[in-house]
C-alpha positions as CSV (number, residue, x, y, z in Angstrom):
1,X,-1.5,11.1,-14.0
2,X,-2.4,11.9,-10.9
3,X,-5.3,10.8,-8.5
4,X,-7.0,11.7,-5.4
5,X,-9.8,9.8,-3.3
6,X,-10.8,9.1,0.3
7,X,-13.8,7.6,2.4
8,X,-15.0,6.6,5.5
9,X,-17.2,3.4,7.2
10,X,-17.1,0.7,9.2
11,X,-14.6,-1.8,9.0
12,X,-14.4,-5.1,11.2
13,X,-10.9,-6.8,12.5
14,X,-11.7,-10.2,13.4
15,X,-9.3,-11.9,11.4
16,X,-5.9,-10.6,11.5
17,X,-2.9,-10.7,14.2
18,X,-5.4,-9.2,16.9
19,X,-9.2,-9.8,17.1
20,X,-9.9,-5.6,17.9
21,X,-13.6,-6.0,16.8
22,X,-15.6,-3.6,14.4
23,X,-13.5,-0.2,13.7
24,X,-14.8,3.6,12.5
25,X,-12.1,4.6,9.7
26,X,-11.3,7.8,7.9
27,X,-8.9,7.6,4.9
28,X,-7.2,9.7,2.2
29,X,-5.1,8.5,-1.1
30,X,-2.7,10.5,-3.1
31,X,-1.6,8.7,-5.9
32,X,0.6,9.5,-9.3
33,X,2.2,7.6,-12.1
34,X,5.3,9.1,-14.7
35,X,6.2,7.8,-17.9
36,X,9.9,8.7,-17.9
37,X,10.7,7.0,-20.7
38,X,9.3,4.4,-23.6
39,X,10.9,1.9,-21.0
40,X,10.7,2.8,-17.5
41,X,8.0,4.3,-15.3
42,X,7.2,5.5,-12.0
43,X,4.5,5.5,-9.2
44,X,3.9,6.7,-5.8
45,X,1.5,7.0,-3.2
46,X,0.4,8.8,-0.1
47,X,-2.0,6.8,2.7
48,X,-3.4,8.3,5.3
49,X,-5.8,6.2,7.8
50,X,-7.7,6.9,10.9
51,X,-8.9,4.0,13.0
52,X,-11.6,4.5,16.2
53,X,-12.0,0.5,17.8
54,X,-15.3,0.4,19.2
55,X,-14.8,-2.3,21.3
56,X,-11.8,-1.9,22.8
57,X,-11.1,-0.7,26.6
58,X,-9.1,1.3,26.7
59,X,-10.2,3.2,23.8
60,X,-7.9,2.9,20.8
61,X,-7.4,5.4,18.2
62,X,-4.9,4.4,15.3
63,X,-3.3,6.9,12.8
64,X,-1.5,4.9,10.0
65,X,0.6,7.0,7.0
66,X,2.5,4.8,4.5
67,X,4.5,5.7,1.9
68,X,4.7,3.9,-1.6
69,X,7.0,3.9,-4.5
70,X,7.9,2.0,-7.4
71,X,10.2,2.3,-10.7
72,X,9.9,-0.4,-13.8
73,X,11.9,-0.9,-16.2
74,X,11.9,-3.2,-19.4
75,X,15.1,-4.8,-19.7
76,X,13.7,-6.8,-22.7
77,X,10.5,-7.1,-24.7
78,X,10.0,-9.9,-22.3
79,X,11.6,-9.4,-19.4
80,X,10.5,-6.8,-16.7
81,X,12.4,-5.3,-13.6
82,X,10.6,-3.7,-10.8
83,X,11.9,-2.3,-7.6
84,X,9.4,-1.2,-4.8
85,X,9.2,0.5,-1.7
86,X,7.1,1.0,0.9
87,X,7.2,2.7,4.0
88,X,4.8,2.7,7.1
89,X,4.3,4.2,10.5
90,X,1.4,3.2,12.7
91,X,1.0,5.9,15.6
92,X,-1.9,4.6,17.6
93,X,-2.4,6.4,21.4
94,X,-1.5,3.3,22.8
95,X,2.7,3.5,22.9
96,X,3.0,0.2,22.9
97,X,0.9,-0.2,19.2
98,X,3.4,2.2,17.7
99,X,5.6,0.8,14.7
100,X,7.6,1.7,11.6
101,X,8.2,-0.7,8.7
102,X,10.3,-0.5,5.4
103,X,9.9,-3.0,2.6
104,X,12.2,-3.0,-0.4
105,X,11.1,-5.3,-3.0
106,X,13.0,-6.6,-6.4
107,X,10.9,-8.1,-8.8
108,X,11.7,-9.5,-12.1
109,X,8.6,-10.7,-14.5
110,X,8.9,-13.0,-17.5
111,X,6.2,-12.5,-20.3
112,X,6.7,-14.7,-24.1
113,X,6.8,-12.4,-26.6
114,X,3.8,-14.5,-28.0
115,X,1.0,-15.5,-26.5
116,X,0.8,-19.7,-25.9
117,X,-2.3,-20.9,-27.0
118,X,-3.9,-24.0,-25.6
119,X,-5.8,-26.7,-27.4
């Protein structure tokens, strides 16, 4: 499957690692999903984000692209393996707001073959 969507609106930044006030954003999303197998399957994604802080002096304009990608695998009927990756680079026209980041990500997930009930 595959899936595209986007938007645009206000967004406000009060609450994270800097207080940079209400921000304009445009944004774009490619996503897709592969069943290679009966046991293992893929996704990936495209982000692409355009931020324009209102209140900030100088004026700030930040241009964020990440990367996602994931396989999954059953290793059991009740045990599931997932490796991840996701990639993202922040170019903002501010130098020093620039950044790249990599995440890998192992994941293991335990499920009972039958459900527990509860009395």
């Amino acid at each position: 499957s595959v899936r595209l969507s986007g938007g645009t609106g206000y967004d406000e930044t009060y609450f994270g690692a800097e207080n940079l006030g209400f921000t304009y954003y445009y944004q774009a999303q490619l996503s897709g999903a592969y069943a290679f197998s009966k046991r293992m399957d893929g996704t990936a994604s495209l982000d692409l984000r355009r931020d324009e802080y209102l209140n900030e002096d100088p004026e700030r304009k930040d241009n964020t692209a990440t990367f996602g990608s994931s396989l999954s695998y059953v290793l059991r009927p009740w045990l599931l393996m997932n490796l991840h990756y996701t990639y993202r680079n922040l170019d903002s026209n501010l130098d020093e707001e620039d950044y790249d980041e990599n995440r890998v990500m192992l994941s293991f997930t335990v499920r009972p073959s039958h459900p527990y009930k509860v009395k």
